[in-house]
C-alpha positions in Angstrom: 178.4 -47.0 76.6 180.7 -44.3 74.9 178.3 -44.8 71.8 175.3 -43.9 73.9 177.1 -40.9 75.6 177.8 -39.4 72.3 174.4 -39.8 71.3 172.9 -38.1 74.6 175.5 -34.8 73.8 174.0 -34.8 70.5 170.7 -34.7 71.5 171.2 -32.4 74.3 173.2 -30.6 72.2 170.4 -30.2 69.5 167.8 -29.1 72.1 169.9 -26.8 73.6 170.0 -25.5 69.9 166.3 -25.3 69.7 165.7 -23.4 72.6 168.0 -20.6 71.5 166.7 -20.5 68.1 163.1 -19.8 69.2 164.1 -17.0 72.5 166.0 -15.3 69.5 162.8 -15.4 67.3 160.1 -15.1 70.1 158.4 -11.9 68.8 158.4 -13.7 65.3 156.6 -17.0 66.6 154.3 -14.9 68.8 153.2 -12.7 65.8 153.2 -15.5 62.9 151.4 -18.7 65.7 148.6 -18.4 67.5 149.5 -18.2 71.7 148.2 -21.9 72.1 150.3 -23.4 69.3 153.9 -21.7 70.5 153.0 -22.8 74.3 152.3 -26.3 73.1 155.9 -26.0 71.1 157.9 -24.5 73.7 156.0 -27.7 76.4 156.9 -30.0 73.9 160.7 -29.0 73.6 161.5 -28.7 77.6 159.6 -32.2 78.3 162.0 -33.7 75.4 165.0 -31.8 76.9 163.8 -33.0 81.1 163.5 -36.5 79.5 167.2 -36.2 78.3 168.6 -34.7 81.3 166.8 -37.0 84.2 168.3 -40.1 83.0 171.9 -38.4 83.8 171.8 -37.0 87.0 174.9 -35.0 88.1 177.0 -35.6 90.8 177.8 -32.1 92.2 180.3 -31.2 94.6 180.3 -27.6 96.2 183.7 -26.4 97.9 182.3 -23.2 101.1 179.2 -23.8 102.5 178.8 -19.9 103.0 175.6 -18.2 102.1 176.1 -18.7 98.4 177.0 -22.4 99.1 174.1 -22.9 100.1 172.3 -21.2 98.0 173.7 -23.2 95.4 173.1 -27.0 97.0 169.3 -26.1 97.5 169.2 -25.1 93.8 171.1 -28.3 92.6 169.1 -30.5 94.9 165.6 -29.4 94.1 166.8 -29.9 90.2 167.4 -33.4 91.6 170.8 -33.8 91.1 173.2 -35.1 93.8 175.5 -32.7 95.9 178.4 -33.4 98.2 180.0 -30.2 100.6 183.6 -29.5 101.6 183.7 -27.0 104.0 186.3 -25.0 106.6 182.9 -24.8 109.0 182.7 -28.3 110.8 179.4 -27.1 112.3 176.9 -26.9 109.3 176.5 -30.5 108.7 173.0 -30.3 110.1 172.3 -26.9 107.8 173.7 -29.0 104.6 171.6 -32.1 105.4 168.2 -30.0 105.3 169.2 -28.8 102.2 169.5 -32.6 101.1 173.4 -32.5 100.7 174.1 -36.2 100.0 177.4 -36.0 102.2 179.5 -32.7 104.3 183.4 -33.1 104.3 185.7 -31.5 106.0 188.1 -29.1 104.3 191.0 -29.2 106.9 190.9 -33.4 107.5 193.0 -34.7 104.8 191.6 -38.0 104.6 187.7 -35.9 104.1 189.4 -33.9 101.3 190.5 -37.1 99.4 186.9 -38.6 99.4 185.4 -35.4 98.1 187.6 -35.3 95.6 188.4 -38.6 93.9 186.6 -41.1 95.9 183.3 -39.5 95.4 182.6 -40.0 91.5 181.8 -36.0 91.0 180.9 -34.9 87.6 181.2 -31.5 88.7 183.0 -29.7 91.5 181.6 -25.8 92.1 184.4 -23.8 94.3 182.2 -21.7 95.9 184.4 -19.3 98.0 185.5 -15.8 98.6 187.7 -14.1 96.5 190.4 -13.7 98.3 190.7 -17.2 99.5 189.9 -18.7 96.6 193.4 -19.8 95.2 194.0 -20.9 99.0 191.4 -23.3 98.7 193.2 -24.8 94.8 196.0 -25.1 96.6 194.6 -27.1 99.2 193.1 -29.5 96.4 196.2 -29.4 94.2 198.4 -32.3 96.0 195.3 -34.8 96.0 194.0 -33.6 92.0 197.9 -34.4 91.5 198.5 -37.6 93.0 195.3 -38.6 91.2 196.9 -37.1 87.7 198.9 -39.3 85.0 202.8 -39.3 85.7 202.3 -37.3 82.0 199.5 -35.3 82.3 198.2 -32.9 79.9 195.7 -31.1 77.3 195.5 -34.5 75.4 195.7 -37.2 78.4 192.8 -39.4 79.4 191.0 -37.2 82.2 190.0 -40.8 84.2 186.6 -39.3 85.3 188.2 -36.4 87.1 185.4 -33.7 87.8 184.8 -30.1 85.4 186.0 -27.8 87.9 183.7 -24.7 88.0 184.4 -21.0 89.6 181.4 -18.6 90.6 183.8 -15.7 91.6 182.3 -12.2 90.2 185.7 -11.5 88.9 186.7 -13.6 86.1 191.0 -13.1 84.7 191.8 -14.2 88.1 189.9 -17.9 89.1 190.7 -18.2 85.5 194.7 -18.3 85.8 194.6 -19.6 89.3 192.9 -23.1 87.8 195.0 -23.1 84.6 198.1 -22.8 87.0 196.8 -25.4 89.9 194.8 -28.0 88.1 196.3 -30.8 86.2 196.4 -30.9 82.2 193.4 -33.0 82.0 191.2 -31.2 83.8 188.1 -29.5 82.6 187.4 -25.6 83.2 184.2 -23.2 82.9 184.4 -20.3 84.6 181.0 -18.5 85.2 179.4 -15.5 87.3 175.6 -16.0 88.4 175.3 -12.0 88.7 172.4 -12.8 91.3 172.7 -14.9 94.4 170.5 -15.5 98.1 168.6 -11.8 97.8 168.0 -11.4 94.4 167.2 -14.7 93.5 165.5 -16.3 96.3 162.2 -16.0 93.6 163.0 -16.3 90.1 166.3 -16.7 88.1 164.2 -15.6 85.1 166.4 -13.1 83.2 169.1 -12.7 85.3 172.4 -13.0 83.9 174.7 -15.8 84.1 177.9 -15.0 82.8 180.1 -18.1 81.4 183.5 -18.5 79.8 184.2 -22.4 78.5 187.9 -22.2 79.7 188.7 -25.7 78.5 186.3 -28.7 78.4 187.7 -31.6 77.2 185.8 -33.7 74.2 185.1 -36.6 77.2 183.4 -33.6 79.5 181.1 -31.6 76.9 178.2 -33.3 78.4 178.5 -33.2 81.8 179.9 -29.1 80.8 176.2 -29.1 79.1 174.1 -30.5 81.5 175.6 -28.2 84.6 175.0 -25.0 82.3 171.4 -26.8 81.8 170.2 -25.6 85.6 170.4 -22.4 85.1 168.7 -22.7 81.3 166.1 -24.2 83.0 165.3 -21.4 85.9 165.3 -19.0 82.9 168.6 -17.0 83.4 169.9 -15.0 80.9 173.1 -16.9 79.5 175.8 -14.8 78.5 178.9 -16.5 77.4 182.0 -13.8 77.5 185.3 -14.3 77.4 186.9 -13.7 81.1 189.0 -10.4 80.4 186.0 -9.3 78.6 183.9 -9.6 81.3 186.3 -8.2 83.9 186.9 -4.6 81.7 182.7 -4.6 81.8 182.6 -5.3 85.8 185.0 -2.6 86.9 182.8 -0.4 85.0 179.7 -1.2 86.7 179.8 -3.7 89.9 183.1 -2.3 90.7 182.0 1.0 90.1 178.6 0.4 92.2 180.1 -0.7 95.6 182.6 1.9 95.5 180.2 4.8 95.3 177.6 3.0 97.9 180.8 2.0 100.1 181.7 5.7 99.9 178.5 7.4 100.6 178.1 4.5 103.2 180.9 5.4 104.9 181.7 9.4 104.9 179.5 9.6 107.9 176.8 11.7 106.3 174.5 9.6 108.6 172.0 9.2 105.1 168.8 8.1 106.2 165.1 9.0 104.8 163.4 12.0 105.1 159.9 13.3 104.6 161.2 15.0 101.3 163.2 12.9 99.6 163.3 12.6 95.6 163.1 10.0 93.9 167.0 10.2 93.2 167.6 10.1 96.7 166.1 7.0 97.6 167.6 5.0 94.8 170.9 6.4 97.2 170.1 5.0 99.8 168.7 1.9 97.7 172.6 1.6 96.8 174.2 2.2 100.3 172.5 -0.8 101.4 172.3 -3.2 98.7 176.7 -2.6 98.8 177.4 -1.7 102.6 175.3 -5.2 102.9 177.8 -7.3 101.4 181.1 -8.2 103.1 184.2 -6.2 103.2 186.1 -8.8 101.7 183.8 -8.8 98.3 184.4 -5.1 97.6 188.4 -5.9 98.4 188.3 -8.7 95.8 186.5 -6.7 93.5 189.9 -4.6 93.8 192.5 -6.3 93.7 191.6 -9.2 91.7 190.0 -6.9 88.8 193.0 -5.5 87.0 190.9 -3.2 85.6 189.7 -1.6 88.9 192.2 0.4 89.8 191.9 2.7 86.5 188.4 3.0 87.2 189.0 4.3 91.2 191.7 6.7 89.7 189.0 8.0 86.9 186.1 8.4 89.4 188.8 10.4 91.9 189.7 12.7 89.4 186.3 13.1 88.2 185.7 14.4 92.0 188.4 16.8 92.5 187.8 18.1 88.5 184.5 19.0 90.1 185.2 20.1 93.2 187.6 22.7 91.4 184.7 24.1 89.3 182.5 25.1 91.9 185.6 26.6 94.0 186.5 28.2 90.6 182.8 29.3 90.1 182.5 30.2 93.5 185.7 33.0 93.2 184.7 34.4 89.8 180.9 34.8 91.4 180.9 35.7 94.7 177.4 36.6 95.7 175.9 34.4 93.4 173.3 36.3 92.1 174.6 38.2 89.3 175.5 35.0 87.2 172.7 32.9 88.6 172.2 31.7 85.1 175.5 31.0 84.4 176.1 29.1 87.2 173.0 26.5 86.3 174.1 26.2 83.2 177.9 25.0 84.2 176.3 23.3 86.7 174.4 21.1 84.7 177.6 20.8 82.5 179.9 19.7 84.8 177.8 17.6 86.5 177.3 15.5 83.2 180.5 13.9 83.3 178.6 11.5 86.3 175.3 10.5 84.6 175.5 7.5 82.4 175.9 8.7 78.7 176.3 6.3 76.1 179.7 5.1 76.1 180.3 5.9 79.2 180.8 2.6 80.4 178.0 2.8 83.4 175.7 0.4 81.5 177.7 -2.4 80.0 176.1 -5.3 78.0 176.4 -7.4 81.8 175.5 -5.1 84.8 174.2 -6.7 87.7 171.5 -5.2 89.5 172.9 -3.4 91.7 174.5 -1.3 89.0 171.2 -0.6 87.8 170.6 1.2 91.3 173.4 3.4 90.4 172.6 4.5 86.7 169.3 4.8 88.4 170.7 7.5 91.0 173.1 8.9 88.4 170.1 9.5 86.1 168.4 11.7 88.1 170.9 13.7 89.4 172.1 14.6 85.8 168.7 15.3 84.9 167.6 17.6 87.9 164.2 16.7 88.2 162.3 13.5 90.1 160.0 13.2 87.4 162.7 12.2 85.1 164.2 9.7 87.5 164.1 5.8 87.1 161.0 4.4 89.2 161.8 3.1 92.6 160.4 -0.5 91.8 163.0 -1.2 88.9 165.8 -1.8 91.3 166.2 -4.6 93.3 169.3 -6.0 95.6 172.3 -7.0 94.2 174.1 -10.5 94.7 175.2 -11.2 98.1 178.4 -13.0 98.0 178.9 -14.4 101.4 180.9 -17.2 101.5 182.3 -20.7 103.9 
């Protein structure tokens, strides 16, 4: 058996392989094959790599049965692999069985949290809630992953078919050190961020990003690592794998960065709403008010104080405001009426004002934005360049993930 387990990681592993080999050299194969041949290639490849994967199903357990819960157990199930639920709500059983969840546990019985977790054979378990409850809910787990552990746990023990634990937080430093810290030794840990979720992805995962960071995966869990990271190579993401801090320094700089401005133009009671003249640059405004204001409070807190990084980038864009504000004042004293220095006034105008638009290296369009941040270059383009025609078309941006959670 362990013999025919290596030989399904190689394989998978080979495929897996393959399939980044030719998206990296797609513009090569369409220009040196004819259409027909790379189709049947790329056919070919995916039936050999469904053939490998549907004779190892995963077992998938998903802790918060929120809105991305749920999102998450319909996508497991229709890839036809098994999923079990623990959950705080007791009254979404009936919600979790049209979705096809195999079984709905109870976070706050005991006995319900022991049969998720190590009666239940899970390959996998996904802990799919907020932020700011999330190491709450580890240390709910911890005294039943513990009493499961080896008397002398660690990196090198024998895991016993405990499950790869996997975060989907959209901050990355901290799930990272709360499952180092509360999971035994001889655990497995990926830490990912699908930078999409109910809104955004209800039609296609094609080319949306899904940020991963192989914490630790044990030599006995590779596989069932593989095959997990295989469902969201299959709906066509775009699979970045970053290291954690990395990707935390990128997210304060853009879906930080994003909710703060909509949550502040949301909430300054301007009253923004659409009007018969509205630019281009306006509407991709009011495109990010909503798409931020939309998600819960408690998202844009986490974003906060979970993202070291965060705070440096609330401090920059403050000072960025008053630095502003005290060039117009100081514009407004040397030039009273205005008129005389007309010109002079544009031009600082247009100076000052380019501190805001995204420049290169600015740090407003990292290698990983989600969607929503490309709202806000979107908006921060066309103010910088003054003119609608110059703006970023309304149909390029679409809503950002919404992370409701159990």
């Amino acid at each position: 058996q362990q013999r025919r387990l290596r030989a399904d990681v190689e394989q998978l592993s080979e495929i897996k392989a393959k399939e980044a080999f030719l998206r990296s050299q797609l513009d090569e194969v369409q220009r040196t094959t004819s259409p027909s041949a790379a189709c049947v290639r790329k056919t070919t490849d995916a039936g050999e790599k469904a053939r490998v994967l549907a004779t190892r199903r995963l077992r998938i357990g998903i802790v918060g049965f929120g809105r991305f819960g749920q999102f998450l157990a319909t996508a497991f199930t229709r890839a036809q692999h098994d999923v079990l639920v623990l959950s705080r709500s007791a009254d979404k059983a009936a919600l979790a069985a049209e979705a096809g969840v195999e079984a709905y546990y109870a976070l706050g019985d005991d006995e319900d949290v022991r049969t998720f977790v190590v009666g239940s054979g899970l390959d996998v378990v996904v802990v799919a809630v907020s932020i700011v409850s999330f190491e709450a809910t580890l240390r709910r787990l911890r005294p039943v992953l513990l009493d499961d552990a080896h008397p002398d746990d660690d990196d090198d023990a024998d895991p016993g078919g405990r499950p790869v634990f996997v975060d989907v937080l959209s901050v990355k430093e901290h799930p990272r050190r709360v499952l180092l810290d509360q999971l035994p030794g001889a655990t497995s840990i990926l830490c990912t961020h699908p930078m999409f979720g109910p809104d955004s992805g209800k039609d296609s995962w094609r080319d949306l990003p899904f940020v991963f960071d192989r914490v630790r995966i044990l030599d006995d869990d590779v596989d069932r690592c593989e095959r997990f990271l295989s469902v969201f190579e299959d709906r066509g993401c775009r699979m970045v794998e970053l290291a954690c801090r990395q990707h935390d320094v990128y997210a304060a700089n853009s879906q930080f960065l994003t909710h703060l401005v909509g949550r502040m133009l949301g909430e300054t009671g301007l009253s923004l709403r659409k009007t018969p003249i509205d630019t281009r640059g306006f509407e991709s405004v009011l495109r990010l008010v909503e798409t931020t204001c939309d998600d819960s409070f408690d998202l844009f807190y986490g974003l906060y104080r979970f993202n070291p990084h965060s705070k440096s980038t609330l401090l920059s864009l403050r000072k960025a405001l008053a630095d502003l504000e005290l060039r117009l004042i100081d514009l407004e004293l040397r030039s009273p009426l205005g008129a005389a220095s007309g010109g002079e006034a544009s031009s600082s105008g247009a100076s000052e004002t380019s501190s805001w638009a995204p420049q290169q290296g600015s740090g407003l369009r990292p290698s990983v934005s989600s969607r929503g941040a490309g709202v806000l270059s979107a908006a921060l383009g066309t103010a910088s360049s003054g003119s609608p025609s110059n703006s970023t078309s309304s149909s390029s941006s679409s809503p950002s993930r919404r992370d409701a959670v159990s």
